[in-house]
Backbone bond lengths (Angstrom), bond angles and torsions (degrees), N, CA, C in turn:
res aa  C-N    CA-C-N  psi(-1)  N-CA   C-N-CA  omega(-1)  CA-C   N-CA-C  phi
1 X - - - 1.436 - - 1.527 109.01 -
2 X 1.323 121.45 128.09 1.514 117.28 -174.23 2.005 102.64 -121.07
3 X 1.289 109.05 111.70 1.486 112.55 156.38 1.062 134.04 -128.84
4 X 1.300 95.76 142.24 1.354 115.79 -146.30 1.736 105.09 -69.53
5 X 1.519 126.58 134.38 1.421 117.82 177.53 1.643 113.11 -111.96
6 X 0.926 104.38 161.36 1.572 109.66 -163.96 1.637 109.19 -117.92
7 X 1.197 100.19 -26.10 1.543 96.00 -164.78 1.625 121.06 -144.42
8 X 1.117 126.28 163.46 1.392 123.83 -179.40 0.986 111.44 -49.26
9 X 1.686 111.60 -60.64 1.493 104.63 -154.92 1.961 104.61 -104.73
10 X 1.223 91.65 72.67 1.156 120.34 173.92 1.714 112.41 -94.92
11 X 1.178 139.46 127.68 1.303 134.24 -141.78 1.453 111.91 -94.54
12 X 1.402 113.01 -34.53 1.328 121.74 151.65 1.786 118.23 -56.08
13 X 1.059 120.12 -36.32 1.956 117.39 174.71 1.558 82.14 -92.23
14 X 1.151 141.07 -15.31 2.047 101.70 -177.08 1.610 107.73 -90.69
15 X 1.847 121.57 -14.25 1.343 136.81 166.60 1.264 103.42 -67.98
16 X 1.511 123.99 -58.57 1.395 102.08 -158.56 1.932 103.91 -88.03
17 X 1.294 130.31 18.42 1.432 143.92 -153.50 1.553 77.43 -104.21
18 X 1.604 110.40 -62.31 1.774 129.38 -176.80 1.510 94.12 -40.87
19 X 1.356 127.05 -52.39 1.538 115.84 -155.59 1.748 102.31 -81.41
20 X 1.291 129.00 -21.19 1.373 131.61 -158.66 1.740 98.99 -87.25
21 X 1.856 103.21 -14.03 1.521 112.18 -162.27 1.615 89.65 -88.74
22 X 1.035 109.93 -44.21 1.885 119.92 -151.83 1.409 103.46 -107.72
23 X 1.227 95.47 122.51 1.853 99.00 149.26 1.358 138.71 -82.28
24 X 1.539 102.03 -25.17 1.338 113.35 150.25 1.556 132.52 -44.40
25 X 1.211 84.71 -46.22 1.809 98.71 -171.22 1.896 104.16 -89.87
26 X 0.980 159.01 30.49 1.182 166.07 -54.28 1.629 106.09 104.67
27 X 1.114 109.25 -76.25 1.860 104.24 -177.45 1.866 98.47 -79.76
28 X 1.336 116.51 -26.68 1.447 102.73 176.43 1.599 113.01 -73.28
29 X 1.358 128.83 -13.97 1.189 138.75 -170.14 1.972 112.78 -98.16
30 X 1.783 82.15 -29.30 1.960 84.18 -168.33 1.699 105.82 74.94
31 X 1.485 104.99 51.05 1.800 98.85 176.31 1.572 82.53 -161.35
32 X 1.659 92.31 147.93 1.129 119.17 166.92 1.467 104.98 -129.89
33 X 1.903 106.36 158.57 1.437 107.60 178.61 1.464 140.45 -131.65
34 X 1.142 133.85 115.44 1.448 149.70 -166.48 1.070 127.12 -46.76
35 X 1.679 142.33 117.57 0.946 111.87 149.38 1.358 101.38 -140.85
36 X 1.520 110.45 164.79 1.697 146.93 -166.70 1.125 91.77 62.13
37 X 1.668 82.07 165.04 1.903 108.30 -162.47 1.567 111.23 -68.13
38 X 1.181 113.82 -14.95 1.725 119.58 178.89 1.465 104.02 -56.12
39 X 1.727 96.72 -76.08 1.613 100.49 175.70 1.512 131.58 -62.77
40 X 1.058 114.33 -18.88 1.500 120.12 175.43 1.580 98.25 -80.76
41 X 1.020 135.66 -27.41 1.450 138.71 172.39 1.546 113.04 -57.93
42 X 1.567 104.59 -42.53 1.620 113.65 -170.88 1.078 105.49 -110.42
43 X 1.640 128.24 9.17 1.501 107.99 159.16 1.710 95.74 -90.13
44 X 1.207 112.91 -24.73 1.587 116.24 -175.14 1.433 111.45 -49.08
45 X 1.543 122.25 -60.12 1.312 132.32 161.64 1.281 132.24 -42.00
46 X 1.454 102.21 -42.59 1.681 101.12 154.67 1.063 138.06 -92.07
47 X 1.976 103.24 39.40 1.377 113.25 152.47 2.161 118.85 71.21
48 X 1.995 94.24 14.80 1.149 87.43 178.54 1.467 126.45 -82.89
49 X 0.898 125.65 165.35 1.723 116.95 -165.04 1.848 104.83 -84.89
50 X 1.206 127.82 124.12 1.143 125.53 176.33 1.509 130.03 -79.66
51 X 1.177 103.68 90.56 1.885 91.37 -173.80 1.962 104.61 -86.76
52 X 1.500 107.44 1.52 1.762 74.99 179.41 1.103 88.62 -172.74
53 X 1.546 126.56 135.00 1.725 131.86 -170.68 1.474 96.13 -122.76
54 X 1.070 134.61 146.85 1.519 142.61 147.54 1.512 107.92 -124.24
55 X 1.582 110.42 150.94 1.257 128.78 -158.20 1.285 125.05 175.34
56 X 1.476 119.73 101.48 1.419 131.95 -179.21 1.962 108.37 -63.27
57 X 1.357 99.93 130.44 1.398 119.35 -179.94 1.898 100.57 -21.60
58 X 1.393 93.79 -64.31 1.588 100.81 -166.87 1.639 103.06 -54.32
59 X 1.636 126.10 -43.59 1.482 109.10 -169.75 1.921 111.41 -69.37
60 X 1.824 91.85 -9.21 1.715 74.81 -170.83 1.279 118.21 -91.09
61 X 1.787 120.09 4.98 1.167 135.00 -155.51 1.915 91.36 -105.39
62 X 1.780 98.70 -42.55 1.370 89.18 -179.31 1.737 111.08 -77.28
63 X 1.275 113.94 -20.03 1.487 103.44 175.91 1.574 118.28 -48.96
64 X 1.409 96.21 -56.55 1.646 105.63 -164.38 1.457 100.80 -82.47
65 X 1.555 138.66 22.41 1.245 124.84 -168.40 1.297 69.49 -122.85
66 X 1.540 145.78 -57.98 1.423 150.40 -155.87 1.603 116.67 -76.71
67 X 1.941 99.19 -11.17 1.569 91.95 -164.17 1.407 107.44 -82.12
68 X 0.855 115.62 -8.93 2.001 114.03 -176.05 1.488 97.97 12.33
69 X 1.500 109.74 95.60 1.180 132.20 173.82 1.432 128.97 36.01
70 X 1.959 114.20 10.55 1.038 107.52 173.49 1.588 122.21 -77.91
71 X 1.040 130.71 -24.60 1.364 150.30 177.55 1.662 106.26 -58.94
72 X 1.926 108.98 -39.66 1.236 104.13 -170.08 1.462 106.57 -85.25
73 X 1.171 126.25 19.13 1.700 134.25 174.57 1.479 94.46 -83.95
74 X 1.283 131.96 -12.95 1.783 122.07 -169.28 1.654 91.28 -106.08
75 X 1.075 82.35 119.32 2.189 115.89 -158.76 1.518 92.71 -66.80
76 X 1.416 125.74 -43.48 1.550 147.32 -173.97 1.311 125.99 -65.53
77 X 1.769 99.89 -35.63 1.728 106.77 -179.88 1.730 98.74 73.57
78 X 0.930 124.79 17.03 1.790 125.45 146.13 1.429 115.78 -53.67
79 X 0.952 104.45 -39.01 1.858 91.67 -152.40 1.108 146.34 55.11
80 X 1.173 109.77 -166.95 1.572 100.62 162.18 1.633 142.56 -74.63
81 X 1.117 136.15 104.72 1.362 132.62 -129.01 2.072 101.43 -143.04
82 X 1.321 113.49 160.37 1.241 109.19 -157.51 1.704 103.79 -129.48
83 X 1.431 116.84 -6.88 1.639 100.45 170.34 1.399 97.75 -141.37
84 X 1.580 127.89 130.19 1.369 139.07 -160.44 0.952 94.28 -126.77
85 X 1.286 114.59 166.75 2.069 133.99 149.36 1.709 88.96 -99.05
């Protein structure tokens, strides 16, 4: 399901903003967090579970224009994704 966010203080970006701040909140949760398409690519491959992707229009247009079938190696249809367990 993809929706679309508009704004900072959007409650989903001020939670996952909380996890990028804290290490506490990260090892108290069991999540770590992603960013750029490299690493979100290779936590994907290593099969981590995706609970939450963010992604500006333009990176998702260049992903799938750039992925020449690397993306379609993820068996799951996850992708590339930015907060895991």
């Amino acid at each position: 399901m993809v929706t679309h966010i508009s704004s900072r203080r959007n409650e989903l970006i001020k939670e996952t903003a909380g996890l990028v701040r804290s290490v506490e909140s990260r090892r108290a949760q069991g999540l770590f967090v992603v960013e750029g398409a490299r690493l979100c690519y290779d936590a994907c491959r290593s099969h981590a579970t995706v609970e939450r992707l963010f992604f500006t229009q333009k990176a998702a247009l260049s992903a799938c224009a750039g992925a020449s079938g690397s993306l379609s190696e993820d068996p799951d249809g996850t992708g590339p994704g930015s907060l895991f367990h």
